[in-house]
KEGUNU-614790 format. One record per residue: residue in one letter; x, y, z of N, C-alpha, C in turn. Coordinates in steps of 0.05 Angstrom, whole numbers, padded with zeros to 5 digits, always signed. Layout:
# KEGUNU-614790
AXYZXYZXYZ
...
//
This chain:
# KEGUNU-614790
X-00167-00430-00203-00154-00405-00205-00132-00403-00184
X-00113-00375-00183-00095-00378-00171-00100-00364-00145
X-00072-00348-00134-00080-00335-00107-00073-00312-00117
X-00084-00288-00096-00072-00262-00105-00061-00247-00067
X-00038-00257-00065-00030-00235-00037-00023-00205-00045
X-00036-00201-00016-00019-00165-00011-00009-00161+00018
X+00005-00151+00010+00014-00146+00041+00025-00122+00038
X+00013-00099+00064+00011-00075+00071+00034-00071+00089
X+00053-00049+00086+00077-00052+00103+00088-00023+00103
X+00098-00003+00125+00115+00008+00123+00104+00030+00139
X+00103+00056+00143+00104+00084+00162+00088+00104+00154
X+00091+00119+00172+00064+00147+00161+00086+00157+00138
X+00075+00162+00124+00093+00178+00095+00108+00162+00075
X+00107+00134+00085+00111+00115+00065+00103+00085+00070
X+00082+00088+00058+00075+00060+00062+00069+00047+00035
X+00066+00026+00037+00078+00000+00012+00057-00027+00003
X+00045-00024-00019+00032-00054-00020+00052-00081-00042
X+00059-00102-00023+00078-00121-00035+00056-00144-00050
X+00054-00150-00074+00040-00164-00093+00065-00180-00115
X+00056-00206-00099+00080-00224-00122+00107-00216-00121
X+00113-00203-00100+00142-00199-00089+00155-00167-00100
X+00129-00159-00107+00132-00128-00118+00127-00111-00108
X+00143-00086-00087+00128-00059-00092+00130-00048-00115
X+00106-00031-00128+00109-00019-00148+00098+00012-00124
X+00097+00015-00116+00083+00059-00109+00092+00053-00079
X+00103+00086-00070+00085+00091-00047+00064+00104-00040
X+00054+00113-00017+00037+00115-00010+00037+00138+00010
X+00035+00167+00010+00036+00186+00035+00021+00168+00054
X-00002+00171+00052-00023+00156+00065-00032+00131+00069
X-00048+00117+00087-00060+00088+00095-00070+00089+00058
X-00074+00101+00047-00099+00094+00021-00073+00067+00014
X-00055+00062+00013-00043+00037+00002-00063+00016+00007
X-00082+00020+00034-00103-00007+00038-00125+00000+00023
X-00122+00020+00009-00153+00025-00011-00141+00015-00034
X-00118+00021-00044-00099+00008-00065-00098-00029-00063
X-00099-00040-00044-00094-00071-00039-00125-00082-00038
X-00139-00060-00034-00170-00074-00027-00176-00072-00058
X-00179-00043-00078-00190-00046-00103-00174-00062-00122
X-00144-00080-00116-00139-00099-00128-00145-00118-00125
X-00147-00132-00100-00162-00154-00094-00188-00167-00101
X-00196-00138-00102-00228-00138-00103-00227-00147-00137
X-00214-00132-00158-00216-00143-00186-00208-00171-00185
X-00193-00183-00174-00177-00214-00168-00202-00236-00164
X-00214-00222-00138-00237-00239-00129-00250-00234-00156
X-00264-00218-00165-00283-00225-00190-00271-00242-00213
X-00244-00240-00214-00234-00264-00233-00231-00295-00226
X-00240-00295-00200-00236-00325-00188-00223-00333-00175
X-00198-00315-00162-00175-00320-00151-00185-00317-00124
X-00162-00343-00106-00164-00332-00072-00150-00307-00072
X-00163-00287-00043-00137-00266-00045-00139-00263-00018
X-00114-00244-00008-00111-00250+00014-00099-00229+00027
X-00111-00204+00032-00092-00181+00045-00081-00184+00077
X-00056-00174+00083-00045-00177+00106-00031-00146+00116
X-00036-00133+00139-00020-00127+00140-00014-00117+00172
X+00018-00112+00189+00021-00108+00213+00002-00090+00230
X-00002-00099+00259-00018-00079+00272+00004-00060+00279
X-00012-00049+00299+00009-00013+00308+00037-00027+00323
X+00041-00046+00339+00060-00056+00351+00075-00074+00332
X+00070-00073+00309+00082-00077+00287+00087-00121+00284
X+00069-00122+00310+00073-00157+00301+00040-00162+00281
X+00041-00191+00271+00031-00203+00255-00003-00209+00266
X-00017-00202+00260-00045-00208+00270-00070-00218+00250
X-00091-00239+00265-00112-00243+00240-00125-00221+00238
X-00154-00220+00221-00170-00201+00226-00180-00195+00242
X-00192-00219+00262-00196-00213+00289-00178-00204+00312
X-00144-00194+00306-00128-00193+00322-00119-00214+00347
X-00123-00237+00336-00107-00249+00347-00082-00260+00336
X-00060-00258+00350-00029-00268+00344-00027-00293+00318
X-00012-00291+00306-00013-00315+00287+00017-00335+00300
//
């Protein structure tokens, strides 16, 4: 199977989930990571890797564990 990225991006009052090089919504609220989690989450049951990402508060790149990539 294939991969499925998201990546979480953008400000209080507009924030953004990018999938296959698409925003499609914004987002008043963080829920864009409830939005990237309940797609993923159908992805993973189809077989696909997936892979959410998105900036910490200082706006650089971090793993889950917050360390620097």
């Amino acid at each position: 199977m294939g991969s499925a990225n998201y990546k979480i991006f953008g400000s209080p009052g507009a924030w953004h989930v990018e999938h296959d090089g698409k925003v499609a919504n914004t987002y008043l609220t963080k829920a864009a990571f409830k939005a990237a989690a309940a797609a993923a989450s159908m992805a993973l049951r189809e077989g696909h890797e997936i892979m959410i990402t998105a900036a910490g508060s200082d706006g650089g790149r971090q793993t889950s564990t917050g360390a620097r990539e």
